[in-house]
Steps between C-alpha positions, in 0.01 A plus 500: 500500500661421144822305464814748514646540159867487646469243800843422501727660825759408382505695185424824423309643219723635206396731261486242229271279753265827536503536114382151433241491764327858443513511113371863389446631877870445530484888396261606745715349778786732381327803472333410888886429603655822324208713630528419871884522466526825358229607709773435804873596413546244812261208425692219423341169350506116620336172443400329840383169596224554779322156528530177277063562404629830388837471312707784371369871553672754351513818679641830491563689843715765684641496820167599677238319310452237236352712212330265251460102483441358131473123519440289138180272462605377179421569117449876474409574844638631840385624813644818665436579834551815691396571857335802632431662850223688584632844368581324156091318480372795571728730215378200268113580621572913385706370171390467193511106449210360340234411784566073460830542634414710787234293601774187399733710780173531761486141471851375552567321852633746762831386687650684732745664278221552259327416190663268249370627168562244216422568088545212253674684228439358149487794314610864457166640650572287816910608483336906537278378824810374598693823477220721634491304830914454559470933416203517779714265692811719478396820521236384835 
């Protein structure tokens, strides 16, 4: 496992910190974070420290679920994760999504609340995987 970007408890990540360490994919990140907001009027949105290997994870969640997980990696990169339940894998297997990511989704570990599906997002084309999979997530 890679080195957190934002190992620090004891301080969490400002905007100006996420700026610095994304560069250009700074604007991915906000259109990931305004899409799964607006997507639920009651998400709300919070950085969390789970483990010191893993840092800061920003996440966005209502009062039932956490919704999305975007975590930085460093220069123009971060990794969103979103988990899915057996309804949700198989609405993926019906959808549309290009066949490496449902195969990507077959091959995720299985815990028992489900499948932690996880896209490195570096680009736009990986920012509209993104939003196909928190709709199939949603809407499953």
């Amino acid at each position: 496992m890679e080195e957190p970007v934002f190992p620090d408890k004891s301080q969490v990540p400002r905007e100006t910190d996420l700026a610095r360490v994304l560069g250009r994919a700074k604007h991915h990140w906000d259109t990931l974070k305004a899409y799964a907001l607006e997507a639920d009027p009651t998400a709300t949105e919070e950085w969390k420290y789970y483990t010191k290997k893993s840092g800061w994870t920003f996440r966005v969640k209502n009062k039932r679920r956490n919704l999305l997980y975007m975590q930085p990696r460093g220069k123009g990169r971060f990794t969103t994760g979103l988990m899915f339940g057996k309804k949700t894998v198989e609405a993926a297997e019906r959808s549309d999504l290009p066949e490496q990511v449902i195969e990507m989704i077959r091959q995720s570990p299985q815990y028992p609340e489900g499948r932690m599906i996880r896209v490195e997002v570096t680009k736009a084309a990986d920012v509209k995987v993104v939003k196909k999979l928190f709709t199939i997530r949603m809407d499953s």
